[in-house]
N, CA, C and O atoms as a Tripos MOL2 file, in Angstrom:
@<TRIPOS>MOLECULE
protein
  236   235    59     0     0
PROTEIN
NO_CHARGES

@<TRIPOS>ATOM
      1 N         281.2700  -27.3070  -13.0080 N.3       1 UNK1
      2 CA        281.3350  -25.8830  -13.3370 C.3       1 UNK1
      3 C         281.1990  -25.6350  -14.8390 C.2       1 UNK1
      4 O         280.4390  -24.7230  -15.1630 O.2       1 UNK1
      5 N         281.8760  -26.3700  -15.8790 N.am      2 UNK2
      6 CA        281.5720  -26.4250  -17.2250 C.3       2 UNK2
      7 C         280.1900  -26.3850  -17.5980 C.2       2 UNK2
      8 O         279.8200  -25.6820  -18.5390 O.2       2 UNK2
      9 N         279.4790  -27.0170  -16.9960 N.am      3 UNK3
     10 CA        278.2900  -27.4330  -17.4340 C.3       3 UNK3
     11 C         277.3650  -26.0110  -16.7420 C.2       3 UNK3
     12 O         276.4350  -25.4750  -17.3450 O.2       3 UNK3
     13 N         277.5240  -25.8730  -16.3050 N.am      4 UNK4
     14 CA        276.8570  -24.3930  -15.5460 C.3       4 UNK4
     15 C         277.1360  -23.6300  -16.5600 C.2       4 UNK4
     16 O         276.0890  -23.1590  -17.0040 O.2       4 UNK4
     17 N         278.4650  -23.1270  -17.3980 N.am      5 UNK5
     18 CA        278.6120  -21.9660  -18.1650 C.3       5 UNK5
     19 C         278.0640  -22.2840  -19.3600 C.2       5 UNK5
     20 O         277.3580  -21.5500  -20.0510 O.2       5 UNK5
     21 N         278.4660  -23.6000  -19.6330 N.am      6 UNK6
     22 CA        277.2910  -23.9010  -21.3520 C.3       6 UNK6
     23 C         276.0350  -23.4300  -21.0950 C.2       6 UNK6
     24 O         275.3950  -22.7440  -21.8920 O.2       6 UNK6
     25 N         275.4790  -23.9300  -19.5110 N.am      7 UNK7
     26 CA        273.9460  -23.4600  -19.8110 C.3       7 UNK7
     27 C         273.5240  -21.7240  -19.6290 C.2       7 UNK7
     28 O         272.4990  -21.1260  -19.9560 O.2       7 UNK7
     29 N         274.9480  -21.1820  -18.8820 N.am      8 UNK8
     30 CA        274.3080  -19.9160  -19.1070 C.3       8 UNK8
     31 C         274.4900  -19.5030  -20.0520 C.2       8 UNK8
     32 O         273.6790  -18.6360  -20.3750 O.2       8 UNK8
     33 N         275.6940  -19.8470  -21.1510 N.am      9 UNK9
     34 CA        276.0100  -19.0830  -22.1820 C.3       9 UNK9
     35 C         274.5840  -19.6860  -23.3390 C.2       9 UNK9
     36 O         274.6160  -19.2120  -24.4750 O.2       9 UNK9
     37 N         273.4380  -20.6690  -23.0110 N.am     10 UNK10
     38 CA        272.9320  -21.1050  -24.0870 C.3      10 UNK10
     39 C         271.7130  -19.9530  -23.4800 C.2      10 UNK10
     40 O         271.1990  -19.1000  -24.2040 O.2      10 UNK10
     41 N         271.4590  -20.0970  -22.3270 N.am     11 UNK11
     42 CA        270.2310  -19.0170  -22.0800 C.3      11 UNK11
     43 C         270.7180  -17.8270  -22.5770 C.2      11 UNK11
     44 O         269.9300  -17.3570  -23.3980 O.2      11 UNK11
     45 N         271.8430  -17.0550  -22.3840 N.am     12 UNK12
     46 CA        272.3490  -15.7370  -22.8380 C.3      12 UNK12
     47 C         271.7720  -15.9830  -24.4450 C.2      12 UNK12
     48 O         270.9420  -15.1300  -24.7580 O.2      12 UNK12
     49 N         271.9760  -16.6870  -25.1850 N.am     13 UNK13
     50 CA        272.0150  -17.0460  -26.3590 C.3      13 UNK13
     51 C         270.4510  -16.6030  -26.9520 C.2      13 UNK13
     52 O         270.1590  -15.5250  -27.4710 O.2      13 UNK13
     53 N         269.5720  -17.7460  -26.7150 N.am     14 UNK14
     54 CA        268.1890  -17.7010  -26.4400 C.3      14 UNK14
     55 C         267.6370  -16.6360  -26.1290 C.2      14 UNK14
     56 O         266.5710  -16.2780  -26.6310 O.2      14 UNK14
     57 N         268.2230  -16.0320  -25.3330 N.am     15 UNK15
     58 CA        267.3120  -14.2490  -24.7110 C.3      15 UNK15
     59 C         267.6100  -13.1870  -25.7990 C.2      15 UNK15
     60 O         266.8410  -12.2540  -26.0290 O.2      15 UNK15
     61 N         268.5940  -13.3590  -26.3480 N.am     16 UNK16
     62 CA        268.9130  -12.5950  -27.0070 C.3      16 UNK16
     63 C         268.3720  -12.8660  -28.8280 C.2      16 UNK16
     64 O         268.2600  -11.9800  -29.6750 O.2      16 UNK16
     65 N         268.1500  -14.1560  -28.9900 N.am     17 UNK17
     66 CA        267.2370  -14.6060  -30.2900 C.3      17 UNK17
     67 C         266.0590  -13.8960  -30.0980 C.2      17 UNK17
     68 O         265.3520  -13.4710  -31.0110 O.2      17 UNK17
     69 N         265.7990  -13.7380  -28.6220 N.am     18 UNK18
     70 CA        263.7500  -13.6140  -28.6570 C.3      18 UNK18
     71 C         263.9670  -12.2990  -28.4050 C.2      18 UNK18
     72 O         263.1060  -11.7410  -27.7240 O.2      18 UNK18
     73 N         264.7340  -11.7670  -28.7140 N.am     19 UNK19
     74 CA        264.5820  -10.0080  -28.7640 C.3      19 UNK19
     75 C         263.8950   -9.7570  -30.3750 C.2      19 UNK19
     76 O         264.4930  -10.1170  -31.3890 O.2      19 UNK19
     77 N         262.7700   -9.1910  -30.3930 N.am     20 UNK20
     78 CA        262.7150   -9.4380  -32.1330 C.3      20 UNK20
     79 C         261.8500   -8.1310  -32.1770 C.2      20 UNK20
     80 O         260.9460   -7.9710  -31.3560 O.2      20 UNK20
     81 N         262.2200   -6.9060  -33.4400 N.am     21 UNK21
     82 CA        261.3060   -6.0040  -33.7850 C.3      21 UNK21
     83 C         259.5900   -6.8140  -34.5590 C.2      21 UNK21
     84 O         259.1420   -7.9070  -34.9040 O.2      21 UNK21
     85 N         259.2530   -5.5890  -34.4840 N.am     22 UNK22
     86 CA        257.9420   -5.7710  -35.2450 C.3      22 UNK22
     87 C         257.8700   -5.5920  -36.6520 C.2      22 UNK22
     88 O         258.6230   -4.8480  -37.2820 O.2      22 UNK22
     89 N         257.0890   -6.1820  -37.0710 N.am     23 UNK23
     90 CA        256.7520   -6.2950  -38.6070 C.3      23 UNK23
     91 C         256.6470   -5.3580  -39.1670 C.2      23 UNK23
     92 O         255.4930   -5.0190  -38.9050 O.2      23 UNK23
     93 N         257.0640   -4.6230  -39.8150 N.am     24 UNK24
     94 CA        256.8800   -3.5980  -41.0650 C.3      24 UNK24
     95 C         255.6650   -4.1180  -41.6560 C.2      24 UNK24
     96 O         255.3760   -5.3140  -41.6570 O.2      24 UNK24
     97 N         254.9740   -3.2150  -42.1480 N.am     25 UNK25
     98 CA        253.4490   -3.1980  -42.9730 C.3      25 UNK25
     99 C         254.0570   -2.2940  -44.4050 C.2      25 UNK25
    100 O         254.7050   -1.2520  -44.5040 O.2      25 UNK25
    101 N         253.3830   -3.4510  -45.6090 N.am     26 UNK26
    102 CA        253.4760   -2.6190  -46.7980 C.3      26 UNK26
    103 C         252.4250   -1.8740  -47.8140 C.2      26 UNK26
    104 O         251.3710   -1.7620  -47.1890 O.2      26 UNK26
    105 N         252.3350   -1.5160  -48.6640 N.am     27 UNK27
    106 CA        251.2120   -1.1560  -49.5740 C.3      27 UNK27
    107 C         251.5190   -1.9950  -50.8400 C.2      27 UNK27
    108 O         252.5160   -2.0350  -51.5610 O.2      27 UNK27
    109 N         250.3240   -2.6570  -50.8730 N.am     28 UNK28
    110 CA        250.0550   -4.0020  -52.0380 C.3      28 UNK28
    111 C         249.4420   -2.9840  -52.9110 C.2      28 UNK28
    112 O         249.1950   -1.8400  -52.5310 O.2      28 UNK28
    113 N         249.1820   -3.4780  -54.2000 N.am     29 UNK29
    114 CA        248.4230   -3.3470  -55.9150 C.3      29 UNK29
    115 C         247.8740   -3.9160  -55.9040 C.2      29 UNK29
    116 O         248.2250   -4.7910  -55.1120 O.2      29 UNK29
    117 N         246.8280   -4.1600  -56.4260 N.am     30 UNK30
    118 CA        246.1410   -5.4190  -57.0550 C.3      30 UNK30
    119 C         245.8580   -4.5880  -58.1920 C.2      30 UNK30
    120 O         246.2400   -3.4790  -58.5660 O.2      30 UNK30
    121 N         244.7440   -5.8310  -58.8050 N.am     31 UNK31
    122 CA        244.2660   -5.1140  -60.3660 C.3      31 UNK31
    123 C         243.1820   -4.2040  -60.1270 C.2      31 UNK31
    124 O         242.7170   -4.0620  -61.2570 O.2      31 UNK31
    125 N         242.4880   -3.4930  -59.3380 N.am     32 UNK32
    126 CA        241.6620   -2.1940  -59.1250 C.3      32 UNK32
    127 C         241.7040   -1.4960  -57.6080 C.2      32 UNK32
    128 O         241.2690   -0.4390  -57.1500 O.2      32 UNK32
    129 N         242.3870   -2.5320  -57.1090 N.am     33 UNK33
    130 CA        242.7160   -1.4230  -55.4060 C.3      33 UNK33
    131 C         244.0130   -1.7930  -54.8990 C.2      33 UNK33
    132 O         244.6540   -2.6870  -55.4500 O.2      33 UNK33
    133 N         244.5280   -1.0620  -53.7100 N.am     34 UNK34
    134 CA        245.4020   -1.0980  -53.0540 C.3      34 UNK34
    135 C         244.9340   -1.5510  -51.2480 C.2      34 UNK34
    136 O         243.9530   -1.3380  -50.5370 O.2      34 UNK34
    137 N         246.1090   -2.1870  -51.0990 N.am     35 UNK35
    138 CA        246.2040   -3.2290  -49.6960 C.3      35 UNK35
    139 C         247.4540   -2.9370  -48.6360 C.2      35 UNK35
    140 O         248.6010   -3.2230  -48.9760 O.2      35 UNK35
    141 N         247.1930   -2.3960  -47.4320 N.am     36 UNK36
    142 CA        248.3340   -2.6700  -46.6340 C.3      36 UNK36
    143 C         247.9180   -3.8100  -45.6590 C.2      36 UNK36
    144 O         246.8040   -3.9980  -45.1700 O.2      36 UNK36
    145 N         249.2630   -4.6540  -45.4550 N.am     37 UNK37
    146 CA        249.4070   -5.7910  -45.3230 C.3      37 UNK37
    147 C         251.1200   -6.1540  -45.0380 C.2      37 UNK37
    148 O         251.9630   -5.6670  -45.7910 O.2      37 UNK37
    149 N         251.4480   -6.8890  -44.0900 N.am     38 UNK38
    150 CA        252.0710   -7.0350  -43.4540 C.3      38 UNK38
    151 C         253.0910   -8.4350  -44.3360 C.2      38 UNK38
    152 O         254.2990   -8.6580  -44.2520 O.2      38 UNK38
    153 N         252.3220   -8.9560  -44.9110 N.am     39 UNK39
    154 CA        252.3390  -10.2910  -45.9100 C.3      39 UNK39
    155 C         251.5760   -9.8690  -47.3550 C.2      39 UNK39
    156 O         250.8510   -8.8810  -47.4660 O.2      39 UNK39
    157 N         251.8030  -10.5590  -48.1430 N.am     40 UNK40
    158 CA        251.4540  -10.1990  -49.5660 C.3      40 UNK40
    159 C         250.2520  -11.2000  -49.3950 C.2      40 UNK40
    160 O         250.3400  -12.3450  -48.9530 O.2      40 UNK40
    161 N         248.7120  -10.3340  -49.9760 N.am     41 UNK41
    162 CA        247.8370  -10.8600  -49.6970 C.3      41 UNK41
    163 C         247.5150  -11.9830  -50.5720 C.2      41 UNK41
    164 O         246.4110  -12.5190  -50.4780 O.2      41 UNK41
    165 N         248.1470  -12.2760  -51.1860 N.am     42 UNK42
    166 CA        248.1520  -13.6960  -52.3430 C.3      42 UNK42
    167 C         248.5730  -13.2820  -53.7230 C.2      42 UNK42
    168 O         248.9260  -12.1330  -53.9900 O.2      42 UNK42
    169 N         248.5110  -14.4670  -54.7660 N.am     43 UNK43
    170 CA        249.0260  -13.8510  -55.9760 C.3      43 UNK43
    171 C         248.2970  -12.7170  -56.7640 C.2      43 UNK43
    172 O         247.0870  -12.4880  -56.7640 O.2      43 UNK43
    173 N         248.9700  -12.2650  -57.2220 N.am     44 UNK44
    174 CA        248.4490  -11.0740  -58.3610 C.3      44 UNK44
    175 C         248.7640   -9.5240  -57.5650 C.2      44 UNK44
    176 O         248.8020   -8.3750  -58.0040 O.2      44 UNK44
    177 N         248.9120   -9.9560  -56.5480 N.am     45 UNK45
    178 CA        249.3550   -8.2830  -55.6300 C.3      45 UNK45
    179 C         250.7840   -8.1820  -55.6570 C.2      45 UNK45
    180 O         251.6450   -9.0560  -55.5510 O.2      45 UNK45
    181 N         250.8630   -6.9630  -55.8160 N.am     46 UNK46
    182 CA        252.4540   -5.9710  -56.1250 C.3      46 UNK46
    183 C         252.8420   -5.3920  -54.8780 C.2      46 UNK46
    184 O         251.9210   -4.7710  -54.3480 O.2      46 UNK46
    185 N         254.0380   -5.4040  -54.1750 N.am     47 UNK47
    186 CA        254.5220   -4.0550  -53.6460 C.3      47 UNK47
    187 C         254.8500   -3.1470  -53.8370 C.2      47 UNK47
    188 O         256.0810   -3.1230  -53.8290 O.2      47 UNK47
    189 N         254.2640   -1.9180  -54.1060 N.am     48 UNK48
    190 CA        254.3380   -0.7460  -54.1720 C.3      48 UNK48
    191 C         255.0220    0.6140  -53.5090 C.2      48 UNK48
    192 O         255.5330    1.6240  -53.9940 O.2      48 UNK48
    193 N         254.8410    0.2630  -52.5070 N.am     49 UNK49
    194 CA        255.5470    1.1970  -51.2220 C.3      49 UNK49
    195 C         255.6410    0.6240  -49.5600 C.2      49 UNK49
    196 O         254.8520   -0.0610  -48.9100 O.2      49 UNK49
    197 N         257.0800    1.2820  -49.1760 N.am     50 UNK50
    198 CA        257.0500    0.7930  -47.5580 C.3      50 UNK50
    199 C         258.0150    0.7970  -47.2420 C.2      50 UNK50
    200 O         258.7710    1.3920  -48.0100 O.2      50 UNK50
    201 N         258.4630    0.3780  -46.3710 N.am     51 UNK51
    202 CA        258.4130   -0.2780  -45.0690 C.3      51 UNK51
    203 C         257.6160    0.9700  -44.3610 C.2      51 UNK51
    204 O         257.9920    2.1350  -44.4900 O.2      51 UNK51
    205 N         256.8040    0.6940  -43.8210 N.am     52 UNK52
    206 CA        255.2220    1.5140  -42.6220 C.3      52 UNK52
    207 C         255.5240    1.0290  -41.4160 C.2      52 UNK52
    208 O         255.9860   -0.0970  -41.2310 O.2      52 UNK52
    209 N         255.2380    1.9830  -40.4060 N.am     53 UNK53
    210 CA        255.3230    1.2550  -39.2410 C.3      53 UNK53
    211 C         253.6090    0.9980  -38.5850 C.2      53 UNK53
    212 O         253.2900    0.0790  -37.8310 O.2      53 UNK53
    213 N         252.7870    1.9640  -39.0590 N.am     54 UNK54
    214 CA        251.5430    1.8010  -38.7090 C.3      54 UNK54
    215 C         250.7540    0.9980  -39.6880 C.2      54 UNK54
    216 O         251.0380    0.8590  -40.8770 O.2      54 UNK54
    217 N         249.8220    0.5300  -39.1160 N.am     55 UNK55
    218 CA        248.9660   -0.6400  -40.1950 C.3      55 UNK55
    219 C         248.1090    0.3400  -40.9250 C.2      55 UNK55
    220 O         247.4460   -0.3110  -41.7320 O.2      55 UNK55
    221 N         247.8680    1.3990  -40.9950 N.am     56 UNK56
    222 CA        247.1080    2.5610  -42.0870 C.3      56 UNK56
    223 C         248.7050    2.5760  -43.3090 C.2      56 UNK56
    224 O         248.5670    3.1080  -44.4110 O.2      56 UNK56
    225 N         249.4640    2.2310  -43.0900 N.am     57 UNK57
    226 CA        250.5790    2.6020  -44.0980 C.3      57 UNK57
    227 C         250.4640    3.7830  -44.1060 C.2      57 UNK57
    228 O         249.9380    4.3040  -45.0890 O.2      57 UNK57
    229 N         250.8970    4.5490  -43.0660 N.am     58 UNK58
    230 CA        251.2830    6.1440  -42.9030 C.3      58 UNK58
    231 C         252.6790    6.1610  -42.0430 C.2      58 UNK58
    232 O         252.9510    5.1320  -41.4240 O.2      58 UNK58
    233 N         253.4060    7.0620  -41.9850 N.am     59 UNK59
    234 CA        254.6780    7.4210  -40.8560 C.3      59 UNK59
    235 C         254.1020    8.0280  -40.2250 C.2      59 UNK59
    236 O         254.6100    8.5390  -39.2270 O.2      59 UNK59
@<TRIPOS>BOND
     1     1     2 1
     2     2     3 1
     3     3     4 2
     4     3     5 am
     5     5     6 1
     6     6     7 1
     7     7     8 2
     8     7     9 am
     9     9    10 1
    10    10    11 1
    11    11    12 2
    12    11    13 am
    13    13    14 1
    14    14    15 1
    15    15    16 2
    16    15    17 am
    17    17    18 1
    18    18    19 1
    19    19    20 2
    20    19    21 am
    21    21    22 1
    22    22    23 1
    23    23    24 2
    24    23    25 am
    25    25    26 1
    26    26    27 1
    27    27    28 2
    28    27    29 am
    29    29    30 1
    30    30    31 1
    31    31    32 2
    32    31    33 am
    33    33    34 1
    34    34    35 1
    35    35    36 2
    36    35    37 am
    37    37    38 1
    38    38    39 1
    39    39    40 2
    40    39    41 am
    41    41    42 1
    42    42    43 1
    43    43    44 2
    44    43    45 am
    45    45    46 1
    46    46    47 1
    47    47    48 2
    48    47    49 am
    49    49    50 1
    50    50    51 1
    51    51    52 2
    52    51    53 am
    53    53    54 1
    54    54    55 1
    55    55    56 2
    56    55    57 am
    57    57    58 1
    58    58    59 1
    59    59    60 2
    60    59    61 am
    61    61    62 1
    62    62    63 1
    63    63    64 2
    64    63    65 am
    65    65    66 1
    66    66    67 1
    67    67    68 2
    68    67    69 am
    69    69    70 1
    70    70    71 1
    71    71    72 2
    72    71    73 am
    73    73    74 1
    74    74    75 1
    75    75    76 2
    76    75    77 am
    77    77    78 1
    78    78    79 1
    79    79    80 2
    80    79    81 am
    81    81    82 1
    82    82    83 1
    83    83    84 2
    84    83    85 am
    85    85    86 1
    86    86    87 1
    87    87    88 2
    88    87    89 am
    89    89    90 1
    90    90    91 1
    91    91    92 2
    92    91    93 am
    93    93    94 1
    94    94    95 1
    95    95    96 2
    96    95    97 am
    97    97    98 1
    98    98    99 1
    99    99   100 2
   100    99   101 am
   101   101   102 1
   102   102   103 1
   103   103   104 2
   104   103   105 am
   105   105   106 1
   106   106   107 1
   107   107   108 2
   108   107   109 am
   109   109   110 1
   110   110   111 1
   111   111   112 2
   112   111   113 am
   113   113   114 1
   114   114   115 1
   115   115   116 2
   116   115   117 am
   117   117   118 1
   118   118   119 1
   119   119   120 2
   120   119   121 am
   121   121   122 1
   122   122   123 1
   123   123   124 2
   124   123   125 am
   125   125   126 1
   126   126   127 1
   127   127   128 2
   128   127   129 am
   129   129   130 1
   130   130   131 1
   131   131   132 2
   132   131   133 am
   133   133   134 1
   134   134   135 1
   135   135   136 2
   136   135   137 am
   137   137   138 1
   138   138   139 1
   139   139   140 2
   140   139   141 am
   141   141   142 1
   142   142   143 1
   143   143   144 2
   144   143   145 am
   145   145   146 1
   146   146   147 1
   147   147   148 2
   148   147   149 am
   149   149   150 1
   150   150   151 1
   151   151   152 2
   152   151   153 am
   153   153   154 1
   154   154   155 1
   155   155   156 2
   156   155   157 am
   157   157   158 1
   158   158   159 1
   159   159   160 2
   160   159   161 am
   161   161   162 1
   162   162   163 1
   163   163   164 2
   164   163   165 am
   165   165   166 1
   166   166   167 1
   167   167   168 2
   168   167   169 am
   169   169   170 1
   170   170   171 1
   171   171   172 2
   172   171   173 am
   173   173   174 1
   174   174   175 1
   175   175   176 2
   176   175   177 am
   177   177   178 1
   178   178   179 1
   179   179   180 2
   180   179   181 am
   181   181   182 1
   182   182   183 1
   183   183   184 2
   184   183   185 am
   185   185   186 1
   186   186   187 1
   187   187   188 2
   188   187   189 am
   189   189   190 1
   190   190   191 1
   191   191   192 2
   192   191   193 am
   193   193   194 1
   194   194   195 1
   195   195   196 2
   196   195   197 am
   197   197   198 1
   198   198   199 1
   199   199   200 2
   200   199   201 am
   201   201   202 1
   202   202   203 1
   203   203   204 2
   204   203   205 am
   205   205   206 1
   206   206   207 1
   207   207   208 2
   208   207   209 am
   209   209   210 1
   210   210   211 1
   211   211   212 2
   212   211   213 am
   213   213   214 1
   214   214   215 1
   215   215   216 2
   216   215   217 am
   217   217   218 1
   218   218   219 1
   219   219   220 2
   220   219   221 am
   221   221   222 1
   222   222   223 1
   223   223   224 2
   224   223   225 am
   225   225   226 1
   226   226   227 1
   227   227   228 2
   228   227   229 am
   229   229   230 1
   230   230   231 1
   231   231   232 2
   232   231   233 am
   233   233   234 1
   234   234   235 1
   235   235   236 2
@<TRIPOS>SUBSTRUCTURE
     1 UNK1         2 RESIDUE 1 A UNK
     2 UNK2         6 RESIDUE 1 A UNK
     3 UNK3        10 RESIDUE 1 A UNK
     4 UNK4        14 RESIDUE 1 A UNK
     5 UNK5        18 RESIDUE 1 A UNK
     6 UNK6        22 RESIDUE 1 A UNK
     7 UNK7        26 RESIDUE 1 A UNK
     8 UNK8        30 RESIDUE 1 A UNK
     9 UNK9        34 RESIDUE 1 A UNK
    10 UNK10       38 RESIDUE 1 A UNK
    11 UNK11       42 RESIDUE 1 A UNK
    12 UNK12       46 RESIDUE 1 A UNK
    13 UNK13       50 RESIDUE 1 A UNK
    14 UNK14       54 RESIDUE 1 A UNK
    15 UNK15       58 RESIDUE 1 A UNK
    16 UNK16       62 RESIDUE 1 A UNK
    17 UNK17       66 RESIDUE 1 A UNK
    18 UNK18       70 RESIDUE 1 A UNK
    19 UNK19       74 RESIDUE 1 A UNK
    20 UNK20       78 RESIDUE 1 A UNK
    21 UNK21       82 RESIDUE 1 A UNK
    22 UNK22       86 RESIDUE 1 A UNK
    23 UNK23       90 RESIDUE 1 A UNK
    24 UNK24       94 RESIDUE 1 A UNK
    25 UNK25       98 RESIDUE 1 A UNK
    26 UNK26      102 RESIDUE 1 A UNK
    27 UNK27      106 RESIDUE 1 A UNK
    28 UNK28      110 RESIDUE 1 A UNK
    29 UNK29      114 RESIDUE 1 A UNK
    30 UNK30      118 RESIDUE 1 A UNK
    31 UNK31      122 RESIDUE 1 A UNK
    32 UNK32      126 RESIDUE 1 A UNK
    33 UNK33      130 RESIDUE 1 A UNK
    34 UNK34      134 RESIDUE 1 A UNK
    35 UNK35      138 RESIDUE 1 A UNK
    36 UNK36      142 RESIDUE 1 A UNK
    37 UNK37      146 RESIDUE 1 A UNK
    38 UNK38      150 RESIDUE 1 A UNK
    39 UNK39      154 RESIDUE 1 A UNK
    40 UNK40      158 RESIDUE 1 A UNK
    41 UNK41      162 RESIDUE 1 A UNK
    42 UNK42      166 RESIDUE 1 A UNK
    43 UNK43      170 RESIDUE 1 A UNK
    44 UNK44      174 RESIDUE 1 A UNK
    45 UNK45      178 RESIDUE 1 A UNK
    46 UNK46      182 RESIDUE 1 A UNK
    47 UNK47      186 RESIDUE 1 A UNK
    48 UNK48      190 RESIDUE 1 A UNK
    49 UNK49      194 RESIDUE 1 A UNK
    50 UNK50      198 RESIDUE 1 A UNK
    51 UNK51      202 RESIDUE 1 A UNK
    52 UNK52      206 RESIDUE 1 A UNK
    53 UNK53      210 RESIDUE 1 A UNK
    54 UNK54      214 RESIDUE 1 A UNK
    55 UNK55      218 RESIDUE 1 A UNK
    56 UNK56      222 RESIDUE 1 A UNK
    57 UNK57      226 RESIDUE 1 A UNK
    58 UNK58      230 RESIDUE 1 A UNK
    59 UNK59      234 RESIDUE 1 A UNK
């Protein structure tokens, strides 16, 4: 019977890790344009504004 509740309490566990929101999208700088992007598109880009929920970086 022990061994039954570890494993449900580890699945309870697990189901509840893989509950996960979605990524926020931000608005990057660079040195002559701007980038939304979910990740910083490499060096030399700034964050500027956000958390977005749409990938246009609009509400």
């Amino acid at each position: 019977m022990p061994a039954r509740l570890a494993i449900a309490l580890l699945l309870i566990t697990c189901s509840a890790l893989a509950m996960a929101a979605p990524a926020h999208y931000w608005l990057w700088q660079g040195k002559d344009k701007t980038f939304c992007a979910q990740t910083s598109p490499g060096k030399g880009w700034t964050r500027i504004a956000g958390p977005y929920v749409r990938s246009d970086c609009s509400n």
